[in-house]
FIROZA-616602 format. One record per residue (C-alpha): x, z, y; residue in three letters. Coordinates in steps of 0.5 Angstrom, whole numbers. Example, Ala and Ser with C-alpha at 12.3 -4.5 7.8 and 13.67 -1.06 7.14 Angstrom:
2
<atom east="25" up="16" north="-9" residu="ALA"/>
<atom east="27" up="14" north="-2" residu="SER"/>
end
This chain:
442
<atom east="17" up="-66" north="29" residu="UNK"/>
<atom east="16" up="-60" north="33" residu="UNK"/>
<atom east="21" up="-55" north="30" residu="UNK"/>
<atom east="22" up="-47" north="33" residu="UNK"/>
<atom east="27" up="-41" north="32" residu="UNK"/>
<atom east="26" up="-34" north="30" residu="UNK"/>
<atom east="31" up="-29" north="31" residu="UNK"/>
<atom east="30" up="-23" north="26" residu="UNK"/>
<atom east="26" up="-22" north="20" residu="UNK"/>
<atom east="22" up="-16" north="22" residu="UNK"/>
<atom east="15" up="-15" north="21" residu="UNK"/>
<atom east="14" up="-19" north="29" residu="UNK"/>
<atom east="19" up="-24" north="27" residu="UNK"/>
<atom east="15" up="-25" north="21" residu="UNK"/>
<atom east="9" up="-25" north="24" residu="UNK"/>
<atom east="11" up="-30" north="30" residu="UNK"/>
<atom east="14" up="-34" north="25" residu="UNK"/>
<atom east="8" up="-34" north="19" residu="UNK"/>
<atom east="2" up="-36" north="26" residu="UNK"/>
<atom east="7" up="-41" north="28" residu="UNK"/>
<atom east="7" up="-45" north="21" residu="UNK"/>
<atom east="1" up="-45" north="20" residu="UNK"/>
<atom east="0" up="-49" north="26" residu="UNK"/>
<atom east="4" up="-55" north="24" residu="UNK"/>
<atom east="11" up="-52" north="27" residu="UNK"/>
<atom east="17" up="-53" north="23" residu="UNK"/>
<atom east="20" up="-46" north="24" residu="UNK"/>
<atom east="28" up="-44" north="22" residu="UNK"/>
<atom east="28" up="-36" north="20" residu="UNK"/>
<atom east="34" up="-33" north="22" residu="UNK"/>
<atom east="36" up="-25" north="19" residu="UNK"/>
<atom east="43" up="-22" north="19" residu="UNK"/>
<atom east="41" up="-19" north="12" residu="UNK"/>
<atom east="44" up="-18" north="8" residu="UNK"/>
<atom east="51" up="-21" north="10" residu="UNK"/>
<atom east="51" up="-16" north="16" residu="UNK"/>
<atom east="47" up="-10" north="15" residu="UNK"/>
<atom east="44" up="-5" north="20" residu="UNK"/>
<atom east="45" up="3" north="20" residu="UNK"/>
<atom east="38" up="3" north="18" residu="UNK"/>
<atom east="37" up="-2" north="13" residu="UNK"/>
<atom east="38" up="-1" north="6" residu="UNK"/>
<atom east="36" up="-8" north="2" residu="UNK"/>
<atom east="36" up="-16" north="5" residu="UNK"/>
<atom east="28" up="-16" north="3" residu="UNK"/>
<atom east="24" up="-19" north="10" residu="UNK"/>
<atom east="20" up="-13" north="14" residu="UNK"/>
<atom east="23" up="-8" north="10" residu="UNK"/>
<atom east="20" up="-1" north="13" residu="UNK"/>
<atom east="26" up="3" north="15" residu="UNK"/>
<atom east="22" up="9" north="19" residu="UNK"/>
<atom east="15" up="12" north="16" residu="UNK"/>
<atom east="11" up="7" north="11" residu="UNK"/>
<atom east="4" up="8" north="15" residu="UNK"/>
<atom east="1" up="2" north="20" residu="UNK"/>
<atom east="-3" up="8" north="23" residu="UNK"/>
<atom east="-11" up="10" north="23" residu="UNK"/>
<atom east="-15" up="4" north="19" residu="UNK"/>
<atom east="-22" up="7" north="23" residu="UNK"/>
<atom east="-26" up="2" north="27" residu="UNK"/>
<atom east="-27" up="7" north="33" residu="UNK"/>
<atom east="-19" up="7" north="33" residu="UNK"/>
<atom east="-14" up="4" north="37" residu="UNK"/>
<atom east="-10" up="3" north="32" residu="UNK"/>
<atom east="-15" up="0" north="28" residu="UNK"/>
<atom east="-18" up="-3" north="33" residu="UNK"/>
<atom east="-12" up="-7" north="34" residu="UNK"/>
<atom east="-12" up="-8" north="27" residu="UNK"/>
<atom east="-19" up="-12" north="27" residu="UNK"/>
<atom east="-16" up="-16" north="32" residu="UNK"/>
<atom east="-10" up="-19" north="30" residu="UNK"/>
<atom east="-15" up="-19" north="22" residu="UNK"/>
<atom east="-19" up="-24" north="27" residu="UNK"/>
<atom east="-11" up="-28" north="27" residu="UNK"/>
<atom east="-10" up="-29" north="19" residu="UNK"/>
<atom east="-5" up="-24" north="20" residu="UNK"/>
<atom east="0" up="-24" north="15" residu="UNK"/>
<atom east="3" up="-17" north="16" residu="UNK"/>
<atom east="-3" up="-14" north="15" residu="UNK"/>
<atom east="-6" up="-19" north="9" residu="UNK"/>
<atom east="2" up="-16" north="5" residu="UNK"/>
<atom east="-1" up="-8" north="8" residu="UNK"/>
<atom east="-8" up="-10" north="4" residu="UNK"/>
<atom east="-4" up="-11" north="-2" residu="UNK"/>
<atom east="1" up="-7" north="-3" residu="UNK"/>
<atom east="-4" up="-1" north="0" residu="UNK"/>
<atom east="-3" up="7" north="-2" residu="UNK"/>
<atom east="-8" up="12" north="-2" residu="UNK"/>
<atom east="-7" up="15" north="6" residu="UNK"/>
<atom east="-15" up="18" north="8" residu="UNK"/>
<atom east="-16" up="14" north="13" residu="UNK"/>
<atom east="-10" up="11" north="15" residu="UNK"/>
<atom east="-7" up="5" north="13" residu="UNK"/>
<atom east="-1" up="6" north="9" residu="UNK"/>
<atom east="3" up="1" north="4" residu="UNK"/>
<atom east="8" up="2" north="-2" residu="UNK"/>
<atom east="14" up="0" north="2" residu="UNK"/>
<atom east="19" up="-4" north="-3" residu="UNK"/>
<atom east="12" up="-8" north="-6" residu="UNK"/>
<atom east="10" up="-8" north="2" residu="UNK"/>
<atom east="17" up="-12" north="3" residu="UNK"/>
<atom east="17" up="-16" north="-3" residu="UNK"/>
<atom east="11" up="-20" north="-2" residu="UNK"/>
<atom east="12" up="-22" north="5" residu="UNK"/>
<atom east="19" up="-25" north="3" residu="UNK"/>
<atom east="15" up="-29" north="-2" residu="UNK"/>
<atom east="10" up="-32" north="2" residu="UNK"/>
<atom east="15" up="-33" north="8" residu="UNK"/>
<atom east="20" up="-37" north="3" residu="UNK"/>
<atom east="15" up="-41" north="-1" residu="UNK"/>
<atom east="11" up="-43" north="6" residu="UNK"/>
<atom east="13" up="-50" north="7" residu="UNK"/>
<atom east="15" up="-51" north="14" residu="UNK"/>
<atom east="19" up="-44" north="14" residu="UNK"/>
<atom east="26" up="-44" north="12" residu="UNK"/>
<atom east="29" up="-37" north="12" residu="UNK"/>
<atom east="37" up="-37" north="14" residu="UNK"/>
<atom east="41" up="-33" north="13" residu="UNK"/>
<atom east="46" up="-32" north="18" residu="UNK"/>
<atom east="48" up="-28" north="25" residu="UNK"/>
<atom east="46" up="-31" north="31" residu="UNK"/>
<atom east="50" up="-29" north="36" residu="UNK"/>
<atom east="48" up="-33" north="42" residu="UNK"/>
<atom east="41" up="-35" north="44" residu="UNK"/>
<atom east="39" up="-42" north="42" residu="UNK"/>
<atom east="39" up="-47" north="48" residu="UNK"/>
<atom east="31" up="-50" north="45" residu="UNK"/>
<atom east="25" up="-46" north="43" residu="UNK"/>
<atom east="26" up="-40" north="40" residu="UNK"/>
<atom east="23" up="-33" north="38" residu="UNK"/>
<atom east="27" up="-27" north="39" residu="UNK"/>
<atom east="24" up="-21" north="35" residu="UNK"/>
<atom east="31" up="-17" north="32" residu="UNK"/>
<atom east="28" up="-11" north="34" residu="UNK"/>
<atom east="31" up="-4" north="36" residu="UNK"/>
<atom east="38" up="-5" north="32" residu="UNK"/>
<atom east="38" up="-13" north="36" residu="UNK"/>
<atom east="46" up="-13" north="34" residu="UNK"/>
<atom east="52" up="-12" north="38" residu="UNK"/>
<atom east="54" up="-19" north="40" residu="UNK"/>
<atom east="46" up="-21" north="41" residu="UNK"/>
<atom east="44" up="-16" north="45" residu="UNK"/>
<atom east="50" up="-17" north="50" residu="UNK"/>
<atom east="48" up="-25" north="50" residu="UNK"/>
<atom east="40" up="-22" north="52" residu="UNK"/>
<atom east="44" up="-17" north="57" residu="UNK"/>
<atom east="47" up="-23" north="61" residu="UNK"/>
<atom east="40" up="-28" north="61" residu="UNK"/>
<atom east="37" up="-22" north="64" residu="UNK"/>
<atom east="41" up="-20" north="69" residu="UNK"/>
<atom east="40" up="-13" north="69" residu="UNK"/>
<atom east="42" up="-7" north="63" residu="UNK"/>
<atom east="38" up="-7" north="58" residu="UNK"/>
<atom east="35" up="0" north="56" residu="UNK"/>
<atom east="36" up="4" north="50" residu="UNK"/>
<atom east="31" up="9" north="46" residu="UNK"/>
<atom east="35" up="13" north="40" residu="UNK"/>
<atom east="29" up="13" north="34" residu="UNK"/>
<atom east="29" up="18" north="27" residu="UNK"/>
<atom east="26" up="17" north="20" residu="UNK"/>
<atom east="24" up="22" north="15" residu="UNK"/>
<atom east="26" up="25" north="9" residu="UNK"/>
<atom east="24" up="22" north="3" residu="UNK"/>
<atom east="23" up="27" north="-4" residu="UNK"/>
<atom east="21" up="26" north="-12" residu="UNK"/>
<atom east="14" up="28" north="-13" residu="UNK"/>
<atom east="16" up="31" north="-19" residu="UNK"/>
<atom east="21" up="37" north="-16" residu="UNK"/>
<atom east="15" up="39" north="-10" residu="UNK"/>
<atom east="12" up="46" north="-13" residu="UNK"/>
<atom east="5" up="45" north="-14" residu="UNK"/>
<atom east="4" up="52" north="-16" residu="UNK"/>
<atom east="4" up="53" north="-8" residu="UNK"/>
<atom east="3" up="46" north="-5" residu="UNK"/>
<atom east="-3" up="43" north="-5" residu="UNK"/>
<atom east="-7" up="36" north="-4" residu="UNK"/>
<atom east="-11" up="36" north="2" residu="UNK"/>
<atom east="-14" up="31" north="7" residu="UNK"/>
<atom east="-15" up="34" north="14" residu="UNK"/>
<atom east="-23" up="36" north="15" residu="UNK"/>
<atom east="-22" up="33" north="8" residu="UNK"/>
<atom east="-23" up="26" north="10" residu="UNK"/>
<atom east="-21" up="20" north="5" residu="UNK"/>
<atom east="-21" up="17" north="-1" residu="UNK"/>
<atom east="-19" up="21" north="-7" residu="UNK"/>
<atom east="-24" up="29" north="-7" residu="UNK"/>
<atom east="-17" up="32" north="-10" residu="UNK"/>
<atom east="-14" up="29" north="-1" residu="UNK"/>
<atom east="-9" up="24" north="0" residu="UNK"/>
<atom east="-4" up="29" north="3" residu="UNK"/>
<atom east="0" up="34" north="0" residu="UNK"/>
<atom east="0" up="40" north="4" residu="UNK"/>
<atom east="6" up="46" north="4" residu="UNK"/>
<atom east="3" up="53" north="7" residu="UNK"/>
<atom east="7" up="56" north="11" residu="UNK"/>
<atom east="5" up="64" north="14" residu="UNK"/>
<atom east="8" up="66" north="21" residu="UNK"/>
<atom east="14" up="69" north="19" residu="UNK"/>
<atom east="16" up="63" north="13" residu="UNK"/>
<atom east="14" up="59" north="19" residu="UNK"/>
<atom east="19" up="63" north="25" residu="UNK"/>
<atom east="24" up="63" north="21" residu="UNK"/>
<atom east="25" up="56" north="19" residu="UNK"/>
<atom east="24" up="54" north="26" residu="UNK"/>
<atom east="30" up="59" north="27" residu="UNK"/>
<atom east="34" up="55" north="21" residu="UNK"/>
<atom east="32" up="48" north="23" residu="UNK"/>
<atom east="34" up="51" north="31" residu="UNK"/>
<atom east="41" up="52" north="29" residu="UNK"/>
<atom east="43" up="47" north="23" residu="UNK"/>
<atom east="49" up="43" north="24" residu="UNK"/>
<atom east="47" up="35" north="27" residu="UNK"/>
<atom east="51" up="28" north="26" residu="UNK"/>
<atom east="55" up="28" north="32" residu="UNK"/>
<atom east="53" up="22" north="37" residu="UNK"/>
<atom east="58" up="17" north="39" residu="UNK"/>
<atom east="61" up="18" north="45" residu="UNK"/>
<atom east="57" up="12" north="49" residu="UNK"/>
<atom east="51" up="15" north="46" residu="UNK"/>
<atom east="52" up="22" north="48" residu="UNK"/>
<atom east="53" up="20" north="55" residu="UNK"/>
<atom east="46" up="18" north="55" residu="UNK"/>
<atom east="41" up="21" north="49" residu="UNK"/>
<atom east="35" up="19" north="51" residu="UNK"/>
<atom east="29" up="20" north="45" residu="UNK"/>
<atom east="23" up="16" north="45" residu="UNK"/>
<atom east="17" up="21" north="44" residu="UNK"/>
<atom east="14" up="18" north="38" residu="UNK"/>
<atom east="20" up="19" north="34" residu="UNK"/>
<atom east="23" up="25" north="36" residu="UNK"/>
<atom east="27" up="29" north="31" residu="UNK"/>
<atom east="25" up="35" north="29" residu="UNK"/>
<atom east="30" up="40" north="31" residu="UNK"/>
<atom east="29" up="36" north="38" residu="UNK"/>
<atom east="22" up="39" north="37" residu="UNK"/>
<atom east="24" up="45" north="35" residu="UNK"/>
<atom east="28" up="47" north="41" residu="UNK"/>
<atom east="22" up="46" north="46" residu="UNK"/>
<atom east="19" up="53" north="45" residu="UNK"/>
<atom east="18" up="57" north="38" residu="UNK"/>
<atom east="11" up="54" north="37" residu="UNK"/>
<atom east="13" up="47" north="39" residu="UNK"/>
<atom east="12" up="44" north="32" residu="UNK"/>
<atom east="6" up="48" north="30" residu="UNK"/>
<atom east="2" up="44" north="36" residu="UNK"/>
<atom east="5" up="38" north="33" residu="UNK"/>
<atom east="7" up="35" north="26" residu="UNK"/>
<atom east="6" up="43" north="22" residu="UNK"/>
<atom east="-1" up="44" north="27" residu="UNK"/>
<atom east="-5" up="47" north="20" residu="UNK"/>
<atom east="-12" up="44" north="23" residu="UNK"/>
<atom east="-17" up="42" north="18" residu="UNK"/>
<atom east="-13" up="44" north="13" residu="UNK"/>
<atom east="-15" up="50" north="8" residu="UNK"/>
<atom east="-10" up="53" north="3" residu="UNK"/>
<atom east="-15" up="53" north="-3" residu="UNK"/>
<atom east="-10" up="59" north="-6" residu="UNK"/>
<atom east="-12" up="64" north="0" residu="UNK"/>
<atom east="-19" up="60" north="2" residu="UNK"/>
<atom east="-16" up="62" north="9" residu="UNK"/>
<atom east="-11" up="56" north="14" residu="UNK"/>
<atom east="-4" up="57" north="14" residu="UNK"/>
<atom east="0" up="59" north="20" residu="UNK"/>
<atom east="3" up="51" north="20" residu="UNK"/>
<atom east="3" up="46" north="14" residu="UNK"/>
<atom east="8" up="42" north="12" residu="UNK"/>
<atom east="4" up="35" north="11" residu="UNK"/>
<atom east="8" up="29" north="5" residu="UNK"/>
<atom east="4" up="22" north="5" residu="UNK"/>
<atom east="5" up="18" north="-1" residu="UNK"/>
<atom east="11" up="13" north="0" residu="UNK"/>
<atom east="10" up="9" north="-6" residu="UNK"/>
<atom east="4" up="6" north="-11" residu="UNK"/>
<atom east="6" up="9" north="-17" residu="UNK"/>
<atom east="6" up="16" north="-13" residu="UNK"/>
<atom east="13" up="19" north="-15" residu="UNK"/>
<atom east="16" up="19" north="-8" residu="UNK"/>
<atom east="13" up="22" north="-1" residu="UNK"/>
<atom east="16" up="23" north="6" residu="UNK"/>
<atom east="15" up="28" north="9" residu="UNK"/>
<atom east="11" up="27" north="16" residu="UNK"/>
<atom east="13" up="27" north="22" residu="UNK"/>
<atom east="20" up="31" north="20" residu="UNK"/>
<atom east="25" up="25" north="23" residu="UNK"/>
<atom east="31" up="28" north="24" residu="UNK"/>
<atom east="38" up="27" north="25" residu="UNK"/>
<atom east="42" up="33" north="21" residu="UNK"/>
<atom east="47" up="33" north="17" residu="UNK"/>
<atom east="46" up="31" north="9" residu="UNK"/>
<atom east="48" up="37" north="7" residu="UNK"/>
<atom east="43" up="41" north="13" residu="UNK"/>
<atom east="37" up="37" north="11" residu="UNK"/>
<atom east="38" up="40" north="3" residu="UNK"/>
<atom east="39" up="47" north="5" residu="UNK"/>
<atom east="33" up="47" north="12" residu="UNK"/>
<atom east="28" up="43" north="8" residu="UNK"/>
<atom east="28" up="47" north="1" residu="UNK"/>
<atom east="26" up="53" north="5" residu="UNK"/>
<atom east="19" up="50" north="6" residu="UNK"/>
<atom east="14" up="53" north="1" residu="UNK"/>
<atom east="14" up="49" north="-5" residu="UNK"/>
<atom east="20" up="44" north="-3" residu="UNK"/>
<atom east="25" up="50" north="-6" residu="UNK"/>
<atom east="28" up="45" north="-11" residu="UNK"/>
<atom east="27" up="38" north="-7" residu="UNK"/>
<atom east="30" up="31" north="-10" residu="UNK"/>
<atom east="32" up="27" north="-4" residu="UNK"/>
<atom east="31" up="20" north="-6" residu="UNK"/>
<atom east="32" up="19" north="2" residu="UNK"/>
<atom east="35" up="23" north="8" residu="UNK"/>
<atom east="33" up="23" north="15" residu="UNK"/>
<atom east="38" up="19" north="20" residu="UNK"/>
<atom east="37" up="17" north="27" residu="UNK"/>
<atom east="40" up="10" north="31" residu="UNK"/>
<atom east="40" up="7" north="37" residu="UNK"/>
<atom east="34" up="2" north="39" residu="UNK"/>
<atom east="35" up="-3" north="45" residu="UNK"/>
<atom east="29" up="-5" north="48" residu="UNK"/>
<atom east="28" up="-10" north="55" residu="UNK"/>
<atom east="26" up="-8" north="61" residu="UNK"/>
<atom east="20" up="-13" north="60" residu="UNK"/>
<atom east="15" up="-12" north="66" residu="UNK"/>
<atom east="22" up="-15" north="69" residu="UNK"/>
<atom east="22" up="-20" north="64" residu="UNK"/>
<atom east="17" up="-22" north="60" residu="UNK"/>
<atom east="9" up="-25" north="62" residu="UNK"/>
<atom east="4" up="-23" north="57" residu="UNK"/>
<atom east="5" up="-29" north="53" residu="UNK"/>
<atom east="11" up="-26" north="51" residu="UNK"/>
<atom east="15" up="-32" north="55" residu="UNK"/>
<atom east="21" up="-31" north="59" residu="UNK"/>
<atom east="19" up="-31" north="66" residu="UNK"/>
<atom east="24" up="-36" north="67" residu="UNK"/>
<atom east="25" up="-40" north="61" residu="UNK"/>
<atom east="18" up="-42" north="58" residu="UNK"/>
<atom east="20" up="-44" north="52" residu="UNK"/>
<atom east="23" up="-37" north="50" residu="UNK"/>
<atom east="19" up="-31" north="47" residu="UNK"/>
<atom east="21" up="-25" north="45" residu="UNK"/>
<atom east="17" up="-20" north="41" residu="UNK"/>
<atom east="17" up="-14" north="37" residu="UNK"/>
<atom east="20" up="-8" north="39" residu="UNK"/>
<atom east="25" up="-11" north="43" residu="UNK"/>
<atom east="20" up="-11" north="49" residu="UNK"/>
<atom east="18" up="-4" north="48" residu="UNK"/>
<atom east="12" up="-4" north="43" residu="UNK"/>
<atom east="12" up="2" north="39" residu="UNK"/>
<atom east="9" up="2" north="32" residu="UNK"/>
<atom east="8" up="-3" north="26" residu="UNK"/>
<atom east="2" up="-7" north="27" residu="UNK"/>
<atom east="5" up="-7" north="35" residu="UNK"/>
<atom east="10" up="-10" north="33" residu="UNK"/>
<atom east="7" up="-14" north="29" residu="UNK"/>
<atom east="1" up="-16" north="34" residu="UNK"/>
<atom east="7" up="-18" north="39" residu="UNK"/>
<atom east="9" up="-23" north="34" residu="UNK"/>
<atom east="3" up="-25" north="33" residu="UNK"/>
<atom east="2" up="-28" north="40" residu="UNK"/>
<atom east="8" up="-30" north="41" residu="UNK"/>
<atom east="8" up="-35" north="34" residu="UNK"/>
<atom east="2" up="-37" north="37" residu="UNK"/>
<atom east="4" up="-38" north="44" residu="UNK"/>
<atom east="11" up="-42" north="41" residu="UNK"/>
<atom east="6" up="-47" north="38" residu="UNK"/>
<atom east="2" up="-48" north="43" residu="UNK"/>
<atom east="7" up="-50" north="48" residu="UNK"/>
<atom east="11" up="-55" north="43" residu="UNK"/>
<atom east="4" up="-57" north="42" residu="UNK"/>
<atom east="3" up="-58" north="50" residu="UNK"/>
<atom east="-3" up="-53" north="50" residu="UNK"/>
<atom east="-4" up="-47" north="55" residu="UNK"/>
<atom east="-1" up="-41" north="52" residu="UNK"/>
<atom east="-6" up="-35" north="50" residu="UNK"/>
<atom east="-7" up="-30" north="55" residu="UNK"/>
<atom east="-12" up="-25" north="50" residu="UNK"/>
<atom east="-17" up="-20" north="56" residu="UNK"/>
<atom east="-14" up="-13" north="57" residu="UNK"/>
<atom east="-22" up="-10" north="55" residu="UNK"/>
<atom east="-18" up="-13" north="48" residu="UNK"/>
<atom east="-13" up="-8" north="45" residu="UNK"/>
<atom east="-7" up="-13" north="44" residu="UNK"/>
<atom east="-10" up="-16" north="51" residu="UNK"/>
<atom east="-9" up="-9" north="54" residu="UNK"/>
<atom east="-2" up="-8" north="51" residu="UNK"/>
<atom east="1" up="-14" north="52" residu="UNK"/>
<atom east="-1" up="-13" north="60" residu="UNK"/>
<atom east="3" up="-6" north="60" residu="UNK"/>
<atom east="8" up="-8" north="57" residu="UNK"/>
<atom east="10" up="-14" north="62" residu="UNK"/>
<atom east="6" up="-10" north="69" residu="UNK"/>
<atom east="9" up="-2" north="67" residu="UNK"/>
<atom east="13" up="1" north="73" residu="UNK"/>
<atom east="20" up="-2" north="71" residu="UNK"/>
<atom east="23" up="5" north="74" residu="UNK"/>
<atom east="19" up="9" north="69" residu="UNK"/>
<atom east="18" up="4" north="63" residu="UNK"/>
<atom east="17" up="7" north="57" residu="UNK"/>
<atom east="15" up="4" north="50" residu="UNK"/>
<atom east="8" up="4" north="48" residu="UNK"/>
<atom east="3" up="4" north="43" residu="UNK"/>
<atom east="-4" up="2" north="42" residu="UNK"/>
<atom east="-8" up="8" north="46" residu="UNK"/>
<atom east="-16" up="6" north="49" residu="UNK"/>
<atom east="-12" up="9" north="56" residu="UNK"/>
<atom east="-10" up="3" north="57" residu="UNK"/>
<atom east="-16" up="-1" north="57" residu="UNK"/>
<atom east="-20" up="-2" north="63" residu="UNK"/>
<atom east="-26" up="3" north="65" residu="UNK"/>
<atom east="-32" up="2" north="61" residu="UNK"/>
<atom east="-37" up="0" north="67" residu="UNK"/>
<atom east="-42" up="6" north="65" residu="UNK"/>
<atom east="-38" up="13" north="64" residu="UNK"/>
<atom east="-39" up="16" north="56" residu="UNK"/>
<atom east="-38" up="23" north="56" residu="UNK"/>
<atom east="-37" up="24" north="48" residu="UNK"/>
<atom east="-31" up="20" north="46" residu="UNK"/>
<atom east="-32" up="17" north="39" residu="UNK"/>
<atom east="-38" up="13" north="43" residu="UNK"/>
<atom east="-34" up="12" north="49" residu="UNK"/>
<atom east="-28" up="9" north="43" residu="UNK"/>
<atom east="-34" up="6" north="40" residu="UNK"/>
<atom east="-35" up="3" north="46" residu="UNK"/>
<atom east="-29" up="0" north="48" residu="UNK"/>
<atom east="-29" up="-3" north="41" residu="UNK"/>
<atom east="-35" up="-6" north="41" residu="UNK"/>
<atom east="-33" up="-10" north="48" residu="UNK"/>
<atom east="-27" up="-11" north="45" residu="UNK"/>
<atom east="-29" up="-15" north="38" residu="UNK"/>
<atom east="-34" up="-19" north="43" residu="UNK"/>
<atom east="-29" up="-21" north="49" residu="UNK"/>
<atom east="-23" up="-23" north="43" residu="UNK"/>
<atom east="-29" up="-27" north="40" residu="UNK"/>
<atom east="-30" up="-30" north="47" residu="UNK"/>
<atom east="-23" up="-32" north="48" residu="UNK"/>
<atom east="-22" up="-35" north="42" residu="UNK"/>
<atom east="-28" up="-39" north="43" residu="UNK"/>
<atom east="-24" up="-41" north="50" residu="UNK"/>
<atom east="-18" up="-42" north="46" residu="UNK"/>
<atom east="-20" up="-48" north="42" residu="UNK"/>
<atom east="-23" up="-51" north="48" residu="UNK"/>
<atom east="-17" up="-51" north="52" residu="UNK"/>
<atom east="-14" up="-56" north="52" residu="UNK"/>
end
């Protein structure tokens, strides 16, 4: 019987491993937890969210959603689990991350061609296997994955936000608001703390001079923060209005008590189903404990703050894929190899997720002697994965779903949520034609 090993419990591990038993392939699970943990990780549950709980824009004309009406197409396992475990996010797609990481580890437990082991793989398996352990890929591991490509592997360093009770936020002072006022709920999805110019200078003052964790020496010879992820005290020491262009920008959002927009807001997103724990949006940082409690409660309406959860930073190893890799998530010189997630410089949850999805798919076509799929780059995954596996090595970065990696349209559309429409349109149309190709293939 055809039999496959996937390395990581991730969403892309469980992904790749979900499309590949569902095509008949006898798959091997492999997740370190909980008899090692990582430094982020805080349960032994598979697809633990470790960073923000949101998958992204859910809005058709979107790349993220986009990106996820694709992989929808494929059954995807990750997104069926979102659905489910779904909490209140206006337009975007947000879940309650414990119910979120419960029902993937039971669909991946009671599938019966899907045995989960738990145990560190400290070497890469000499037959077909995924490799999808994400950015904390263990110390042993990521050496073995070093030496099989014979080139340094790089590194990104990734911060996660805060996490506070509901109960201790001032609602005398914050209040609910969806940008524009779009979303489900007409009170908004998001909660909002005002802040005017002066409140706003001085907490950047005291954001600018808090203490941080010191890195290890191997770290603080190289500090490298991946965009999308930079702490917020990084942010703040770009320039005084850094942040209120950025994750405090108050565009959209009306304080209700003075009918004016604040200066810059301070935005919390629901973080559980029963609606009792919020992050703080965009706030990933690397303070001290103690600096987070002292920084944070000088926001408006967070000066008694619980915090169920601190802000952390860690380091993130990703391959130098467009060296590496084929579209199909194959190693160039070992067909039977695939890697996955964001190991291979994808960023974002459903990127990652879409990365597993391709390489589970592609894993069981070659075990079952078809041609692997190769999605078109007018798709967004397509558009994706063809980055990831042809960027400028020198310049690699991660990179998540964006309509700038996808071909021109053959005619120019000025106004852009048509131009997105556009691009949406024409991706929907080719994925269902490569699909159509796939079957035939043989």
């Amino acid at each position: 019987m055809n039999s496959l090993i996937v390395v990581g419990g991730g969403l892309a591990g469980c992904e790749a491993a979900w499309q590949s038993a569902q095509k008949g392939i006898t798959v091997s699970l492999c997740e370190m937890r909980p008899m090692r943990q990582t430094p982020a990780h805080t349960t032994d549950q598979l697809a633990e969210l470790v960073c923000s709980n949101s998958f992204g824009s859910d809005m058709a004309d979107s790349a993220s959603g986009l990106l996820k009406a694709e992989i929808r197409r494929f059954d995807s396992l990750i997104l069926q689990a979102a659905a489910e475990s779904a909490v209140p996010a206006g337009k975007a797609l947000a879940v309650d991350r414990t119910k979120f990481a419960e029902i993937i580890t039971q669909r991946i437990e009671a599938h019966p061609l899907i045995t989960v082991h738990r145990e560190e793989i400290t070497s890469i398996p000499n037959s077909p296997t995924i490799i999808a352990t994400g950015p904390l890929t263990s110390e042993t591991l990521a050496k073995e994955i070093a030496t099989l490509s014979g080139k340094e592997h790089l590194y990104f360093y990734d911060a996660v936000s805060p996490i506070v009770a509901i109960d201790s936020i001032n609602m005398d002072i914050v209040y609910r608001a969806n940008r524009y006022t779009k979303g489900e709920s007409e009170e908004g999805d998001y909660l909002n703390c005002p802040l005017n110019k002066e409140q706003y200078q001085t907490f950047v003052t005291t954001l600018k001079e808090a203490e941080q964790f010191s890195l290890k020496q191997f770290e603080q010879e190289d500090e490298h923060f991946f965009e999308m992820c930079l702490p917020i005290e990084a942010l703040a020491r770009r320039g005084e209005q850094a942040m209120a262009f950025g994750p405090m920008r108050p565009v959209g959002l009306t304080d209700p008590h003075t009918g004016r927009r604040p200066y810059a807001v301070v935005q919390l997103r629901q973080d559980n189903l029963a609606g009792t724990l919020y992050n703080i949006v965009g706030f990933q940082t690397n303070l001290k404990w103690s600096e987070q409690q002292r920084v944070f409660r000088t926001i408006p309406g967070l000066e008694n703050a619980e915090f169920v959860r601190y802000g952390m930073m860690h380091r993130n190893t990703y391959l130098n894929s467009p060296i590496l890799l084929e579209p199909t998530m194959q190693w160039r010189t070992r067909p039977d190899l695939f890697f996955a997630g964001q190991i291979i410089g994808v960023e974002g949850y459903i990127g990652n997720a879409a990365t597993g999805l391709i390489a589970g798919i592609n894993a069981a076509r070659f075990l079952h002697g078809e041609t692997p799929l190769t999605l078109p780059n007018t798709t967004m995954l397509g558009a994706l994965c063809h980055y990831i596996t042809h960027a400028e090595p020198k310049n690699f970065q991660p990179m998540k779903a964006n309509f700038g990696l996808m071909p021109p349209l053959e005619q120019k559309i000025r106004h852009k949520q048509a131009r997105y429409q556009a691009y949406t349109e024409r991706a929907l149309h080719d994925l269902e034609q490569a699909i159509k190709e796939m079957t035939l293939k043989p």
